[in-house]
py3Dmol code that shows the C-alpha trace and the ligand (Angstrom):
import py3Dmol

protein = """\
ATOM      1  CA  UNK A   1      28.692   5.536 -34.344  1.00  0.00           C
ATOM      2  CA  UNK A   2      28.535   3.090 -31.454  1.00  0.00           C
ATOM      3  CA  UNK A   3      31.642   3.136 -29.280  1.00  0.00           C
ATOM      4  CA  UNK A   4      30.944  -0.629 -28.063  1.00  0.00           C
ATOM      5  CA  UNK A   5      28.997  -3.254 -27.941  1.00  0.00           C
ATOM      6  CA  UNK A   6      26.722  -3.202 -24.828  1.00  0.00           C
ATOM      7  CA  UNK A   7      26.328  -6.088 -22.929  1.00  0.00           C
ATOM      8  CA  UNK A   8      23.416  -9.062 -23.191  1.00  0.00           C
ATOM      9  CA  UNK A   9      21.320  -9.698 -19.797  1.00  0.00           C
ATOM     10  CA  UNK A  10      18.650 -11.466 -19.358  1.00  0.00           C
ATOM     11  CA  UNK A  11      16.618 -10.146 -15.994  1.00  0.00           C
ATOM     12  CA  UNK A  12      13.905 -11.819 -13.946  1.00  0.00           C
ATOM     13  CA  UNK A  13      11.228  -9.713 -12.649  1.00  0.00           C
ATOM     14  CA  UNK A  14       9.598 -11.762 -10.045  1.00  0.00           C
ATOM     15  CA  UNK A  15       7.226  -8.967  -9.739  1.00  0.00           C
ATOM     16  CA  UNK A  16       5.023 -10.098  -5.844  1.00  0.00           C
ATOM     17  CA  UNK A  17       5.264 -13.474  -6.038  1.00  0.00           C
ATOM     18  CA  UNK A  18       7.481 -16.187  -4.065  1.00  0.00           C
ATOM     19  CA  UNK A  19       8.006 -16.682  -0.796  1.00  0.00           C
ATOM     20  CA  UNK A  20      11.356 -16.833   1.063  1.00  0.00           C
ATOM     21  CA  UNK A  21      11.565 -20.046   0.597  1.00  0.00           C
ATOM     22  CA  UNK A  22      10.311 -20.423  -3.097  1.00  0.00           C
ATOM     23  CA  UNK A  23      12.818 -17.173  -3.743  1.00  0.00           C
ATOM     24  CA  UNK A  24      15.763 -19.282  -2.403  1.00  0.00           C
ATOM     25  CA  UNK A  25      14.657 -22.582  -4.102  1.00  0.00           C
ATOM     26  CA  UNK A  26      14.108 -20.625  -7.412  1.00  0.00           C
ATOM     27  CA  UNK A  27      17.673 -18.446  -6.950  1.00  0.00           C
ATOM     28  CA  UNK A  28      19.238 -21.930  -6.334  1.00  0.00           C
ATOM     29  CA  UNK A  29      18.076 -23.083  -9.127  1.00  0.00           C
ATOM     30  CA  UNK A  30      18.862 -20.481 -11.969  1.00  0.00           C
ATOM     31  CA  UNK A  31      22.353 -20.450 -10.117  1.00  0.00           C
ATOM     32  CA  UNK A  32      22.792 -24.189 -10.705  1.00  0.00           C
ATOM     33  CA  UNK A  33      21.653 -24.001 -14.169  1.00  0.00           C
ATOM     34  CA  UNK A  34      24.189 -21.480 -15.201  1.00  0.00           C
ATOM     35  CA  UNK A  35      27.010 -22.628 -13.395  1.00  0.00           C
ATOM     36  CA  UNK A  36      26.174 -26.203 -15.193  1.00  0.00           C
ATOM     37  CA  UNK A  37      26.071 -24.480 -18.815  1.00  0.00           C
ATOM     38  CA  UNK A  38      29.651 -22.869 -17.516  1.00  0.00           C
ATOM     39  CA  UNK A  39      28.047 -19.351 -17.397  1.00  0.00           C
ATOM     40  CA  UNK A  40      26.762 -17.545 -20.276  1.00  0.00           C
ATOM     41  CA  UNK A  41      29.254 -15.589 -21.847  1.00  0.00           C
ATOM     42  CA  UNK A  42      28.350 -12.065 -22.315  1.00  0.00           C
ATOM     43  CA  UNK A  43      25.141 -12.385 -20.566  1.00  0.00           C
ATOM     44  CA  UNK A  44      24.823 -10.856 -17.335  1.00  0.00           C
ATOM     45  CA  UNK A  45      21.642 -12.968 -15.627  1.00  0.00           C
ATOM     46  CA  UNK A  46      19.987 -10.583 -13.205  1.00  0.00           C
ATOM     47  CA  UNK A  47      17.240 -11.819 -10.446  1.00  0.00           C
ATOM     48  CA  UNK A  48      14.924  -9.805  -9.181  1.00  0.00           C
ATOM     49  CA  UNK A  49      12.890 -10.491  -6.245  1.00  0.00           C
ATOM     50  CA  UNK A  50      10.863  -9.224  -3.678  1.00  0.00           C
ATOM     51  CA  UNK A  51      12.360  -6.657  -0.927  1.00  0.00           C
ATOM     52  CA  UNK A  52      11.790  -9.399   1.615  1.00  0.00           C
ATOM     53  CA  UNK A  53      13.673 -11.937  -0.290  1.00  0.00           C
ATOM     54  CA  UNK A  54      16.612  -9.823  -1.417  1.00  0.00           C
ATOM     55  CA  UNK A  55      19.043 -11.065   1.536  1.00  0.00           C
ATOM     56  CA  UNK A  56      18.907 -14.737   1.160  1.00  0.00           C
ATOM     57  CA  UNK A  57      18.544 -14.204  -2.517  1.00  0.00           C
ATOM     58  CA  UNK A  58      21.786 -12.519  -2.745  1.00  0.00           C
ATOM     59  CA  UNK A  59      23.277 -15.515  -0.503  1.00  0.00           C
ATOM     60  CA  UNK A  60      22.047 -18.180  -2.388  1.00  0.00           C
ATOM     61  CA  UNK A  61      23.731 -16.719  -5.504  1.00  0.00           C
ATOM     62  CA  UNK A  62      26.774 -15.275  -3.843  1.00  0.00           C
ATOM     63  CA  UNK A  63      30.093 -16.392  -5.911  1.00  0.00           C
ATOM     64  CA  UNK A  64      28.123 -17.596  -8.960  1.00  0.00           C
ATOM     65  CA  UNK A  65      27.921 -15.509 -12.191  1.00  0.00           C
ATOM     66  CA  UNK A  66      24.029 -14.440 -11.172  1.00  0.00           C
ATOM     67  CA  UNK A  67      23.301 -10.863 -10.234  1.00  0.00           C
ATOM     68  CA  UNK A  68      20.601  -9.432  -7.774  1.00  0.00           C
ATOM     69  CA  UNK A  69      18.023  -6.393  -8.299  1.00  0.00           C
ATOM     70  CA  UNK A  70      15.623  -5.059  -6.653  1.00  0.00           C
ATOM     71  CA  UNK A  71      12.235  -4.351  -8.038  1.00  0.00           C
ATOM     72  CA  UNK A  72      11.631  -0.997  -6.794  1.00  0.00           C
ATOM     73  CA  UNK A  73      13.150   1.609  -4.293  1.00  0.00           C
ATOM     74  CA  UNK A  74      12.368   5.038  -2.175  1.00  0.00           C
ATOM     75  CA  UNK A  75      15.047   7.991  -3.324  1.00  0.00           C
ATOM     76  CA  UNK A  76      15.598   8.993   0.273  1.00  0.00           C
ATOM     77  CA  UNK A  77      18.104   7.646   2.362  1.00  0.00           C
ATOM     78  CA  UNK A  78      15.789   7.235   5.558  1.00  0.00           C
ATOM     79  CA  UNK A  79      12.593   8.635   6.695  1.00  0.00           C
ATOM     80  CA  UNK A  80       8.951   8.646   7.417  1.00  0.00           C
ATOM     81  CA  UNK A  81       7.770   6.638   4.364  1.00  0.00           C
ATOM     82  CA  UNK A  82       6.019   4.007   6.296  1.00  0.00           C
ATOM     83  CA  UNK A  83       6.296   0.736   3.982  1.00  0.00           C
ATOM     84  CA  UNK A  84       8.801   1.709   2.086  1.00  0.00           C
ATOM     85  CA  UNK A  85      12.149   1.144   1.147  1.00  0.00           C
ATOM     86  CA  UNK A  86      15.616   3.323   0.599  1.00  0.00           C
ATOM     87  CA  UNK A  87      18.506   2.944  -0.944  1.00  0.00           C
ATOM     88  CA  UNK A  88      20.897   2.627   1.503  1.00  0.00           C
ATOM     89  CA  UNK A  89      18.539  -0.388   2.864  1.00  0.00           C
ATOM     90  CA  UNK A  90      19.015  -2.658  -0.645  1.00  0.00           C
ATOM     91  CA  UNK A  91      22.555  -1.279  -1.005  1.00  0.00           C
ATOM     92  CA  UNK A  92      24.633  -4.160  -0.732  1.00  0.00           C
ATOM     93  CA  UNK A  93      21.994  -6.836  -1.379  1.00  0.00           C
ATOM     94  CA  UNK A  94      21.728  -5.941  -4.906  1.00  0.00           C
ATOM     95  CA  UNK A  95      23.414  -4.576  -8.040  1.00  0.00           C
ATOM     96  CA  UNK A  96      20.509  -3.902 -10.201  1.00  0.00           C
ATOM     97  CA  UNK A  97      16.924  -2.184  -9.324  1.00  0.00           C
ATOM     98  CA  UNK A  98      14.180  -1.780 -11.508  1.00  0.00           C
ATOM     99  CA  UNK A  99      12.732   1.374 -11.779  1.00  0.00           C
ATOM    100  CA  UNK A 100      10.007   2.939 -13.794  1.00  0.00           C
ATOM    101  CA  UNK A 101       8.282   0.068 -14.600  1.00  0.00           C
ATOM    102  CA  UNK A 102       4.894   0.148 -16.003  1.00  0.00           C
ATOM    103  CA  UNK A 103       3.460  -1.032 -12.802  1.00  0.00           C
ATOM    104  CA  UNK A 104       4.756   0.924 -10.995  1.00  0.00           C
ATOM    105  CA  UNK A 105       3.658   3.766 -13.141  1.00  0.00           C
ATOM    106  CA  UNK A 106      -0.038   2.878 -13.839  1.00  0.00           C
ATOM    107  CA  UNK A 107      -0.621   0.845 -10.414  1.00  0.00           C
ATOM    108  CA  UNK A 108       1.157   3.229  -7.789  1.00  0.00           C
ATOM    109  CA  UNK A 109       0.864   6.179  -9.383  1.00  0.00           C
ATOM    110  CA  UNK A 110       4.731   7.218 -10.406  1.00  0.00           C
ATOM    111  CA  UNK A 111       5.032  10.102 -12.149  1.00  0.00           C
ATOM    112  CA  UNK A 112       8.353  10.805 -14.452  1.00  0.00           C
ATOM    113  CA  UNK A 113       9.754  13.150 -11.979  1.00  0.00           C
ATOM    114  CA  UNK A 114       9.457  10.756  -9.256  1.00  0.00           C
ATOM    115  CA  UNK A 115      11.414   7.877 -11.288  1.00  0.00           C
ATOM    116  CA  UNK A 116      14.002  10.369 -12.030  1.00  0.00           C
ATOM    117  CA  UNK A 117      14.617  10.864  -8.208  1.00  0.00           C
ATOM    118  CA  UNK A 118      15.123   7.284  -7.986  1.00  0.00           C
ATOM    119  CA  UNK A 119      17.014   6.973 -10.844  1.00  0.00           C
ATOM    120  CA  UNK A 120      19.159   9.745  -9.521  1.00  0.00           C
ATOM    121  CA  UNK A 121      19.512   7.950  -6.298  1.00  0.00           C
ATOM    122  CA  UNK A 122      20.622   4.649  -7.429  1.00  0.00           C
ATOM    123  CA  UNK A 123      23.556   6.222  -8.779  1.00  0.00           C
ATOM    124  CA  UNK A 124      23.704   8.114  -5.897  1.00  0.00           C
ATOM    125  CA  UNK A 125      24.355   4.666  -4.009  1.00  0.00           C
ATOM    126  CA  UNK A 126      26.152   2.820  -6.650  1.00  0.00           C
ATOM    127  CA  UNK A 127      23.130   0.826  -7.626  1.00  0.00           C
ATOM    128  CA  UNK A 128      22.362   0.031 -11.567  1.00  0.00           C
ATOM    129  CA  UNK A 129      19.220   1.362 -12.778  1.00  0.00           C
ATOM    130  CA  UNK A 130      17.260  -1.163 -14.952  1.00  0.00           C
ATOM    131  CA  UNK A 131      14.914   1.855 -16.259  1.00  0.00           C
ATOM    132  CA  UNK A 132      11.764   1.162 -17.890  1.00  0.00           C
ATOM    133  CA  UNK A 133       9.876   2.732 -20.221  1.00  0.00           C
ATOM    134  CA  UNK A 134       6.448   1.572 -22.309  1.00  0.00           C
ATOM    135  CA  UNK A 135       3.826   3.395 -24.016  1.00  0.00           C
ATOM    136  CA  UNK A 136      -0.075   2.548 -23.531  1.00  0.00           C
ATOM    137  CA  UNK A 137      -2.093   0.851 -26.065  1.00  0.00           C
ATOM    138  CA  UNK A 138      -4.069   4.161 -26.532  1.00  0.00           C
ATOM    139  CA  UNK A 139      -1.028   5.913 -26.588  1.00  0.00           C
ATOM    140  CA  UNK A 140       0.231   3.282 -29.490  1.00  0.00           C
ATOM    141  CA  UNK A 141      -3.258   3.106 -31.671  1.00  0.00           C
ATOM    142  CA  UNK A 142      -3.311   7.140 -31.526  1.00  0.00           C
ATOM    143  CA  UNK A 143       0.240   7.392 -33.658  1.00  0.00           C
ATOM    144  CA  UNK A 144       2.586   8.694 -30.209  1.00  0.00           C
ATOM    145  CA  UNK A 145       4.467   5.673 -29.195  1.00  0.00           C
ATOM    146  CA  UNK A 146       7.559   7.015 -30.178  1.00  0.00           C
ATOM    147  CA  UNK A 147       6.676  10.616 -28.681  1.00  0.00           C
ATOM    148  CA  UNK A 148       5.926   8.704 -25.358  1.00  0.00           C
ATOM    149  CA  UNK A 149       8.949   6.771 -25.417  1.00  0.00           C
ATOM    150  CA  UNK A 150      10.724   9.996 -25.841  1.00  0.00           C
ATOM    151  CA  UNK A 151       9.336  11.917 -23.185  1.00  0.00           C
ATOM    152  CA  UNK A 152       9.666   8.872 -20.501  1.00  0.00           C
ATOM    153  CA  UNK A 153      13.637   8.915 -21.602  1.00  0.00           C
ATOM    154  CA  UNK A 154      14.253  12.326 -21.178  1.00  0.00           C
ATOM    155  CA  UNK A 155      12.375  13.242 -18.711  1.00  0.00           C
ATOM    156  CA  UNK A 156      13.619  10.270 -16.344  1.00  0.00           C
ATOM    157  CA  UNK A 157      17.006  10.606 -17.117  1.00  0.00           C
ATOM    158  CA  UNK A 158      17.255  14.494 -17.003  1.00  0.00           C
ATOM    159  CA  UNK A 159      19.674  15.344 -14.945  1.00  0.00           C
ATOM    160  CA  UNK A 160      21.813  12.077 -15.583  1.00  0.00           C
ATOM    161  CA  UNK A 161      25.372  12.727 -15.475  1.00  0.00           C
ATOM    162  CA  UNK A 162      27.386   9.378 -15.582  1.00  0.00           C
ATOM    163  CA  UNK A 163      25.870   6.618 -17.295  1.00  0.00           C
ATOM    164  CA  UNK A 164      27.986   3.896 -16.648  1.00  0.00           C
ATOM    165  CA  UNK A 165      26.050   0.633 -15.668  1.00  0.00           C
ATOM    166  CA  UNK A 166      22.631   2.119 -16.445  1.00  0.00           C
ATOM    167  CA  UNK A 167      20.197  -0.532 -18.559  1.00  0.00           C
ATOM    168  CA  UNK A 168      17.431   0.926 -20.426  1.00  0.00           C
ATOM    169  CA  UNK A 169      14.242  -1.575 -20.663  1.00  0.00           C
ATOM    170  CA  UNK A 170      11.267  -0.896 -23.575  1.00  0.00           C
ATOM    171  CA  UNK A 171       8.040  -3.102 -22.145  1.00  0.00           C
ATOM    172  CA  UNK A 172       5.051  -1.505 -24.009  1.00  0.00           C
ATOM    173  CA  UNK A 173       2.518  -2.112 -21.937  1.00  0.00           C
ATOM    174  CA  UNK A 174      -0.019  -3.720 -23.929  1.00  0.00           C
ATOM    175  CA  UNK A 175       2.666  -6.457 -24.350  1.00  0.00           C
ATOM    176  CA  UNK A 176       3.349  -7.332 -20.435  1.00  0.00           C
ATOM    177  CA  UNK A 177       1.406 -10.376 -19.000  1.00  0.00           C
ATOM    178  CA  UNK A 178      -0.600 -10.774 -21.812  1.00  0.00           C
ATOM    179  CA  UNK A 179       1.012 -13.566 -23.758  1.00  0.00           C
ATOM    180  CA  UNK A 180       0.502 -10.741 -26.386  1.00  0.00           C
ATOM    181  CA  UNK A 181       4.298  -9.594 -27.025  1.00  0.00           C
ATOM    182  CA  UNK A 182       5.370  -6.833 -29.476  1.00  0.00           C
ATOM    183  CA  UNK A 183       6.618  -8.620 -32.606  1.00  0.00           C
ATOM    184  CA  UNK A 184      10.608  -8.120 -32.944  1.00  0.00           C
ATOM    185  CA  UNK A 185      10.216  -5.579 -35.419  1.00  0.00           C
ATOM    186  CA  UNK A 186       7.756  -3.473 -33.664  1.00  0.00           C
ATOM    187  CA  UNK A 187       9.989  -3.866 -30.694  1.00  0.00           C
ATOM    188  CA  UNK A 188      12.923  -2.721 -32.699  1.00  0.00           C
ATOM    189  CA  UNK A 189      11.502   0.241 -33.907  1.00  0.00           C
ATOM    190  CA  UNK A 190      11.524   1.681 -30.863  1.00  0.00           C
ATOM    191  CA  UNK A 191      14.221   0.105 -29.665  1.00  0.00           C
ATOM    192  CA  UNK A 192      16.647   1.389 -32.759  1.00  0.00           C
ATOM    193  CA  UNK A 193      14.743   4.764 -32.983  1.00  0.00           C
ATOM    194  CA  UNK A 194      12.882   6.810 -30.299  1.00  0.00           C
ATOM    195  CA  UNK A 195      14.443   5.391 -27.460  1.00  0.00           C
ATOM    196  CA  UNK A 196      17.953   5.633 -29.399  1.00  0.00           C
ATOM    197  CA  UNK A 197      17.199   9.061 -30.291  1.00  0.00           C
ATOM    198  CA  UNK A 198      16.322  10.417 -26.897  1.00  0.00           C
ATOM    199  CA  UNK A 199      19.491   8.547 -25.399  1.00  0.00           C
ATOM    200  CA  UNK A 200      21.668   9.950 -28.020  1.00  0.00           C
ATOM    201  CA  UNK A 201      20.462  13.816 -27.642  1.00  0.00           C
ATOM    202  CA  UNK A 202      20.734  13.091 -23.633  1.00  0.00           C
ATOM    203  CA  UNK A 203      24.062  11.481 -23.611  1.00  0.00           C
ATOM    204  CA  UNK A 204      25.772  11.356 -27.127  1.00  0.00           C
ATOM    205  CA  UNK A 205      27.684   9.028 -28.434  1.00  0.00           C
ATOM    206  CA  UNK A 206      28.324   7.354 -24.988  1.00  0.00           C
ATOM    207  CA  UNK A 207      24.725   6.190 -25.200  1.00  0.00           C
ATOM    208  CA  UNK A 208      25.472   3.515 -27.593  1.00  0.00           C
ATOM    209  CA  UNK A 209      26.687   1.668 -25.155  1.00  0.00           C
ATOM    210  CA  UNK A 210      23.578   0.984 -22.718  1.00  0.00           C
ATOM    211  CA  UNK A 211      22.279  -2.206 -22.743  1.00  0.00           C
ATOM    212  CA  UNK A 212      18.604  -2.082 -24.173  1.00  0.00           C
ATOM    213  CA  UNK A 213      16.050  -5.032 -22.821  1.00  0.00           C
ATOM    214  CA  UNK A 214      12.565  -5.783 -24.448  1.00  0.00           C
ATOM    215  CA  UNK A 215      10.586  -6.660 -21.984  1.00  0.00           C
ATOM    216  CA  UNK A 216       6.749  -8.281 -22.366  1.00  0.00           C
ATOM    217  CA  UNK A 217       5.754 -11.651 -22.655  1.00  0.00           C
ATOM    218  CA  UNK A 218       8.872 -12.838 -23.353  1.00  0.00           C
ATOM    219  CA  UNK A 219       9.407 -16.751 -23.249  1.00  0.00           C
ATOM    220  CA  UNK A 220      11.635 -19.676 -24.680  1.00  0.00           C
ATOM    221  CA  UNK A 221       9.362 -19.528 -27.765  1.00  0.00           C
ATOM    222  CA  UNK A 222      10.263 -15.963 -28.679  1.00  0.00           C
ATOM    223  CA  UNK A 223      13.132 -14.812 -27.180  1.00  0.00           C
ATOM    224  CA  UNK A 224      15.212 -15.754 -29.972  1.00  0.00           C
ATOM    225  CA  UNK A 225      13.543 -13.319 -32.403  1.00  0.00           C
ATOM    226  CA  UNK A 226      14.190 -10.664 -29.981  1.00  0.00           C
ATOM    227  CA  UNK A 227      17.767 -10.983 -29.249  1.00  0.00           C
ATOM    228  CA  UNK A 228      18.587 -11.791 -33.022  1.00  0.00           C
ATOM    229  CA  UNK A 229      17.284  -7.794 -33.423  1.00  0.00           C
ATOM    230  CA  UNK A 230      20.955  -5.765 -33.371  1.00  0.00           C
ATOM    231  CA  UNK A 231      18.776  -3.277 -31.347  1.00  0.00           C
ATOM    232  CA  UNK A 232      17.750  -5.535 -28.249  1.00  0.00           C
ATOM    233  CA  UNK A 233      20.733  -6.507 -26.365  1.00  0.00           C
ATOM    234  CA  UNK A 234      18.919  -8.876 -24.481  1.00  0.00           C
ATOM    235  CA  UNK A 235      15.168  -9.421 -22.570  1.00  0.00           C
ATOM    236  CA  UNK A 236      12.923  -8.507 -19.212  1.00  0.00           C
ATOM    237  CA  UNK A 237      11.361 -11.450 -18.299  1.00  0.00           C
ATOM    238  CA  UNK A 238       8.185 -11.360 -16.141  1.00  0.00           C
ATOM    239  CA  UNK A 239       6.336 -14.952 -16.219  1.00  0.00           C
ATOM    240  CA  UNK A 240       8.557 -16.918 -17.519  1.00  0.00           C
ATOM    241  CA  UNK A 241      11.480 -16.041 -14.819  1.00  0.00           C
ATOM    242  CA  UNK A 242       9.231 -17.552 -12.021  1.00  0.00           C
ATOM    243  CA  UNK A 243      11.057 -21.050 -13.204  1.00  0.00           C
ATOM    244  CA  UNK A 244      14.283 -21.820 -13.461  1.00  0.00           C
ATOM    245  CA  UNK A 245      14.135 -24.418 -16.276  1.00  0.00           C
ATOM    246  CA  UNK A 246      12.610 -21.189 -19.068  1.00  0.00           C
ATOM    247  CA  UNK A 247      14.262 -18.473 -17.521  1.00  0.00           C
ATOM    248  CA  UNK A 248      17.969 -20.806 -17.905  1.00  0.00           C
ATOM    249  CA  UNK A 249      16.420 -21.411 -21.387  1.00  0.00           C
ATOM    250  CA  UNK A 250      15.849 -17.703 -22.275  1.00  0.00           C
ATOM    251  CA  UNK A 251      19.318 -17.454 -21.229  1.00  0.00           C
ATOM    252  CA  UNK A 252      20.795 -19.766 -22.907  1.00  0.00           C
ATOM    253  CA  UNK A 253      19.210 -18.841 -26.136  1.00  0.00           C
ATOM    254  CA  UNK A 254      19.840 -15.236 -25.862  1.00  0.00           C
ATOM    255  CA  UNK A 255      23.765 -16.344 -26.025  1.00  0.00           C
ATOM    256  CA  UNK A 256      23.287 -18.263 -28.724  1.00  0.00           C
ATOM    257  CA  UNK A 257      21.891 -15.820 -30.485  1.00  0.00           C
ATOM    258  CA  UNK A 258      24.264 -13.204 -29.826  1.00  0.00           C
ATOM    259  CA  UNK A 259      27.407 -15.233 -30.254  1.00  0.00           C
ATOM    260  CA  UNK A 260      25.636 -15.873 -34.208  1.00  0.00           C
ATOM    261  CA  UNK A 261      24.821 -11.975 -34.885  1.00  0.00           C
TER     262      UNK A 261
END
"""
ligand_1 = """\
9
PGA
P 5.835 -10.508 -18.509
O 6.343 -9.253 -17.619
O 7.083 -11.176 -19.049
O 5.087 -11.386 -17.554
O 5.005 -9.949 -19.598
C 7.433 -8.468 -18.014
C 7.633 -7.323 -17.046
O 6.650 -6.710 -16.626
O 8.783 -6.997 -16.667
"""
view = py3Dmol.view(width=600, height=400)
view.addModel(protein, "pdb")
view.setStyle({"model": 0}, {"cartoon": {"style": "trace"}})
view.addModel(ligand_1, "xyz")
view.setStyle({"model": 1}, {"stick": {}})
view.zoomTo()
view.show()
């Protein structure tokens, strides 16, 4: 019995690519664009750049309807972690920062117990986890996609007390930077069951309420068919955010498509 309707957002994972001044260009851009289709009601549009770009990101947006997250973060406060970064260092250039996400899993070497530290620190600092979880191709042909999805949810958000602002993203990872996205229904699945499920025995009914994002390929062609899924709330876009024109487009039609559900 959901308690209410979370909200739509549409975030941009720039992933490592802009520079500062493509990053500003780019966050000028998408802030135009919504401020000249007069905001998109009831969906929050995120941006996510690199570390290095977070500051004048945050300034180029500052006052519009856009929101800023980071792509990744260190769960201490301060250290010797040579290269990386803490909380208290995005604090305040950011709502939103993306953690657990595929990459960061597969490339870096993240286990599930270090994404729950982070996730544990964000709200910590007052930052909004955009969590991500995805199962494997493997993992999907071999029948445990939903068991995987399961796992990544509880174990990443054990310990978890307060909820509010977290965003839950499902990017299967056989779907991201392919051009090869999940069809809506495969997406839903998921999205409406296992990862429903495992929020539900963490958190209740409370857990109806946190915004769920596909995330995978997405683009102006097939956003629609995600967003018009009751289970997606709205999308993680890698590729196609690295322009405003699509990523505004995405946006746009992820309103649209909410305001008709
Ligand atoms: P993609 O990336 O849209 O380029 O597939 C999505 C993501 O990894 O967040």
């Amino acid at each position: 019995m959901p308690t209410a309707m979370p909200r739509s957002m549409v975030a941009g994972n720039w992933k490592m690519n802009t520079t500062l001044a493509e990053a500003v260009q780019l966050a000028a851009g998408v802030r135009d664009g919504v401020a000249a289709l007069n905001g998109l009601a009831g969906v929050d549009v995120v941006l996510c750049p690199p570390h290095i770009s977070l500051q004048a990101v945050a300034e180029a947006v500052k006052g519009s309807a856009v929101k800023v997250g980071a792509q990744n973060m260190h769960y201490e406060a301060s250290g010797a972690f040579t290269g990386e970064v803490s909380p208290a260092m995005v604090q305040g250039m950011c709502d939103y920062v993306i953690l657990g996400h595929s990459e960061r899993r597969q490339l870096f070497g993240e286990t599930d117990d270090l994404v729950n530290r982070k996730v544990k620190a964000a709200f910590e600092y007052g930052i909004k986890p955009i969590f991500c979880v995805g199962e494997t191709l493997e993992q999907r042909e071999s029948g445990r996609a939903s068991e995987i999805i399961g796992g990544q949810v509880r174990a990443g958000l054990d310990g978890v007390g307060d909820i509010s602002g977290l965003v839950v993203a499902y990017e299967p990872v056989w779907a991201i930077g392919t051009g090869q996205a999940a069809t809506p229904e495969v997406a839903a699945e998921i999205m409406g069951g296992a990862l429903r499920d495992a929020l539900g025995s963490l958190f209740g009914p409370a857990a109806a309420a946190i915004p769920l994002l596909y995330g995978g390929s997405v683009n102006a062609g097939n956003v629609e068919s995600f967003a018009a899924q009751d289970s997606i709330h709205g999308s993680l876009v890698g590729g196609a955010s690295l322009q405003a024109e699509p990523f505004l487009e995405i946006a746009r039609l992820t309103a649209q498509a909410k305001a008709s559900l």
